[in-house]
C-alpha positions as CSV (number, residue, x, y, z in Angstrom):
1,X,0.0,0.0,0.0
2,X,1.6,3.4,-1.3
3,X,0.9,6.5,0.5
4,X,1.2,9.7,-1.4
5,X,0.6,13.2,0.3
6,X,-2.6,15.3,-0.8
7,X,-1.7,18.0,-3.0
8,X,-2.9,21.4,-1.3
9,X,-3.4,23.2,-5.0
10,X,-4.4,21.5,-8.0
11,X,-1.4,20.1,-9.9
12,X,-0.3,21.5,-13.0
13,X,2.3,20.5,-15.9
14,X,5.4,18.7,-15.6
15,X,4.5,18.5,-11.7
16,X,0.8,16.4,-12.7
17,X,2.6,14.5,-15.2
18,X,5.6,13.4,-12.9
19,X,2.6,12.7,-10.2
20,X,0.4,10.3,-12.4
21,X,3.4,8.2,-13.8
22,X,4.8,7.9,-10.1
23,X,1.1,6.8,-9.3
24,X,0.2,5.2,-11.9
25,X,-0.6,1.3,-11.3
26,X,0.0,2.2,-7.8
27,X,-3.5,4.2,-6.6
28,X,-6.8,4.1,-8.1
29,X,-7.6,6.7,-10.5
30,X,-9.8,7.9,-7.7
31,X,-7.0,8.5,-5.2
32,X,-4.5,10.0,-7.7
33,X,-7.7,12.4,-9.0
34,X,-7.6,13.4,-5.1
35,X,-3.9,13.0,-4.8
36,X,-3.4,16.0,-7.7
37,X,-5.6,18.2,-6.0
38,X,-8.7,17.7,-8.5
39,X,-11.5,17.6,-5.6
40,X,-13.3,19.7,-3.6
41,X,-15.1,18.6,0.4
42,X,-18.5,19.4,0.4
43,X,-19.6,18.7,4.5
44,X,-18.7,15.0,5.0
45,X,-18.3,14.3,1.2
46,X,-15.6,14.7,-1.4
47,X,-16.8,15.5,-4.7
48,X,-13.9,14.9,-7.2
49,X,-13.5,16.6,-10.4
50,X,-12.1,14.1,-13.4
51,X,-13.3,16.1,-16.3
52,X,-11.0,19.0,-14.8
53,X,-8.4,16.1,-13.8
54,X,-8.4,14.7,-17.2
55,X,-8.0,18.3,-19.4
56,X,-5.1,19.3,-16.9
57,X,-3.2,16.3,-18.1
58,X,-3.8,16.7,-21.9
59,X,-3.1,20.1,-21.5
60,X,0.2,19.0,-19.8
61,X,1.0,16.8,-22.4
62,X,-0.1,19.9,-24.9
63,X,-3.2,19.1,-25.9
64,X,-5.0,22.2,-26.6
65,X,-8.7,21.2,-25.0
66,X,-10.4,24.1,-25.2
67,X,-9.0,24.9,-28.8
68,X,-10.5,20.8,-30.5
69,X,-13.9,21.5,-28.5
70,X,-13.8,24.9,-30.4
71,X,-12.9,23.5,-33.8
72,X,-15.3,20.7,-33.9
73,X,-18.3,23.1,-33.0
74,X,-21.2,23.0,-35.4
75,X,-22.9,26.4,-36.0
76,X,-26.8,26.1,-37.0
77,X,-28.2,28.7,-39.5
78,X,-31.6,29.0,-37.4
79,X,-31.0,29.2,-33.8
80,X,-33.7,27.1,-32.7
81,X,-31.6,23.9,-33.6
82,X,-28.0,24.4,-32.3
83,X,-28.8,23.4,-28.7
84,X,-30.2,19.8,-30.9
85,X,-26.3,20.4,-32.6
86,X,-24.9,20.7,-29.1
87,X,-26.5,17.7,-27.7
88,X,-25.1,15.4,-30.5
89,X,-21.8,16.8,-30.2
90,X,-21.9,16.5,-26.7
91,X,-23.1,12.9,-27.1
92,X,-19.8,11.9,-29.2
93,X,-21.2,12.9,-32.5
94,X,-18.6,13.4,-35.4
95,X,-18.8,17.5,-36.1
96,X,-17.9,16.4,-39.7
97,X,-20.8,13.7,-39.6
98,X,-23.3,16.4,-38.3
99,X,-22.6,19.0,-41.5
100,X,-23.1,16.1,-43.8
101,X,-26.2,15.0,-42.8
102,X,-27.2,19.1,-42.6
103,X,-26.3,19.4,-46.3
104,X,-28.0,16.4,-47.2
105,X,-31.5,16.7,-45.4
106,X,-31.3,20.4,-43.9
107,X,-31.5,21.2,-39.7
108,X,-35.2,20.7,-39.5
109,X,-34.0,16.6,-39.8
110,X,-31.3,17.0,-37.1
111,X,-33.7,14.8,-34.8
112,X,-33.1,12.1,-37.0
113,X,-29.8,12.2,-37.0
114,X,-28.5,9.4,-34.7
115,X,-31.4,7.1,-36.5
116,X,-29.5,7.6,-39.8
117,X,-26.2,7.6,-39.0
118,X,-24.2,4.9,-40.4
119,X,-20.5,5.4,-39.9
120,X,-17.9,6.8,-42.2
121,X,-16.9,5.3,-44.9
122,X,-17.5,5.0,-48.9
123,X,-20.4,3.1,-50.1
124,X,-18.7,0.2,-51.4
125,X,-17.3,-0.3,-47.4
126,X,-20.6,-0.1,-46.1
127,X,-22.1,-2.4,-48.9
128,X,-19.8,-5.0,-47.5
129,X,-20.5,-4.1,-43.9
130,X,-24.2,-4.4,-44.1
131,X,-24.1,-8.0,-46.1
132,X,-21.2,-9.2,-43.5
133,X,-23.3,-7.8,-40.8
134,X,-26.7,-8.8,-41.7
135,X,-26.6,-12.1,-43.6
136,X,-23.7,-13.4,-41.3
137,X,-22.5,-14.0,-44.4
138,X,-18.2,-15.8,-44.1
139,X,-17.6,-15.1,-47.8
140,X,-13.9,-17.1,-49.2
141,X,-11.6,-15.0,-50.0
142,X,-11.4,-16.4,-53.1
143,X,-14.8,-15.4,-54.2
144,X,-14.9,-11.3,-55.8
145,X,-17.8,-9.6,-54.7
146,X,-18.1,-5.9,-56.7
147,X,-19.4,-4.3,-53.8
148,X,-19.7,-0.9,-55.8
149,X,-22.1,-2.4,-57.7
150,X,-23.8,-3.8,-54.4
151,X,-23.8,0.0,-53.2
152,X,-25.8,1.2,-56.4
153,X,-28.8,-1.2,-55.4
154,X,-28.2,0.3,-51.8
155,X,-28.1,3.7,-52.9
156,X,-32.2,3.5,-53.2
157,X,-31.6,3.1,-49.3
158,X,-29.0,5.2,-48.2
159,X,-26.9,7.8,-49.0
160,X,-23.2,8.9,-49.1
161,X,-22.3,12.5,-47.8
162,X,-18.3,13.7,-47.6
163,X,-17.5,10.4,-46.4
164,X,-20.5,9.5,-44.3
165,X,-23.1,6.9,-44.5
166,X,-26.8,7.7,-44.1
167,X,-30.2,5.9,-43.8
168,X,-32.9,7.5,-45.3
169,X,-35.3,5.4,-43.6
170,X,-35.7,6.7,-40.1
């Protein structure tokens, strides 16, 4: 059992990086999120904070946080659906993946969104992923499939945006 000493100010740079490798398989992430100074006591509880924790140490290692949330921020043209925007980037939504399905079926469809969203890749990928996937299908290698041609009957189905797979039926 390793006892490390309570940081009185939240750690910063090289000190949080030298702290977490010297931790690191030693404490829980718990303890070393406590151990950095990343918490605050509210009456009988500790209430740490790992989002604040986490963005110190990429930040450390020169990450720029703030500047990747900023980048991958989607603006709506009506203001009534970038809090919808928001919400899907906020849920792990690919900013990139968002615009594409805005260009293709306009903000009024941004509901739909996580119903259509296949992935990203080109059609012919997703052709083979859907037939793999659906008719658990173990094709020989051997065999040649032209799965641009299987896209084209798919096409009736889905669409392809910048890179981004789309059903049209949600």
């Amino acid at each position: 059992m390793h006892s490390f000493p309570v940081s009185a100010t939240r750690l910063t740079g090289d000190d949080l990086l030298d702290a977490v490798r010297l931790m690191t398989d030693k404490v829980t992430r718990s303890e070393m999120c406590r151990i950095c100074g990343y918490y605050t006591e509210e009456g009988n509880n500790t209430k740490l904070h790992f989002t604040d924790f986490y963005e110190a140490i990429l930040l450390a290692r020169g990450v720029d946080v703030e500047g990747q949330i900023a980048e991958s921020k989607v603006t709506a043209e009506d203001e009534k659906y970038q809090e919808t925007i928001d919400e899907l980037l906020e849920d792990g939504a690919d900013a990139d993946a968002i615009e594409a399905f805005i260009e293709l079926y306009g903000e009024e469809e941004l509901g739909n969104f996580e119903d259509a969203y296949q992935g990203e890749m080109t059609g012919a990928e997703f052709a083979e992923q859907l037939v793999t996937d659906c008719y658990c299908m173990d094709i020989p290698s051997f065999v040649c499939v032209d799965w641009e041609a299987t896209w084209q009957q798919l096409e009736y189905d889905y669409d392809e945006q910048d890179g981004h797979i789309f059903s049209r039926n949600w």
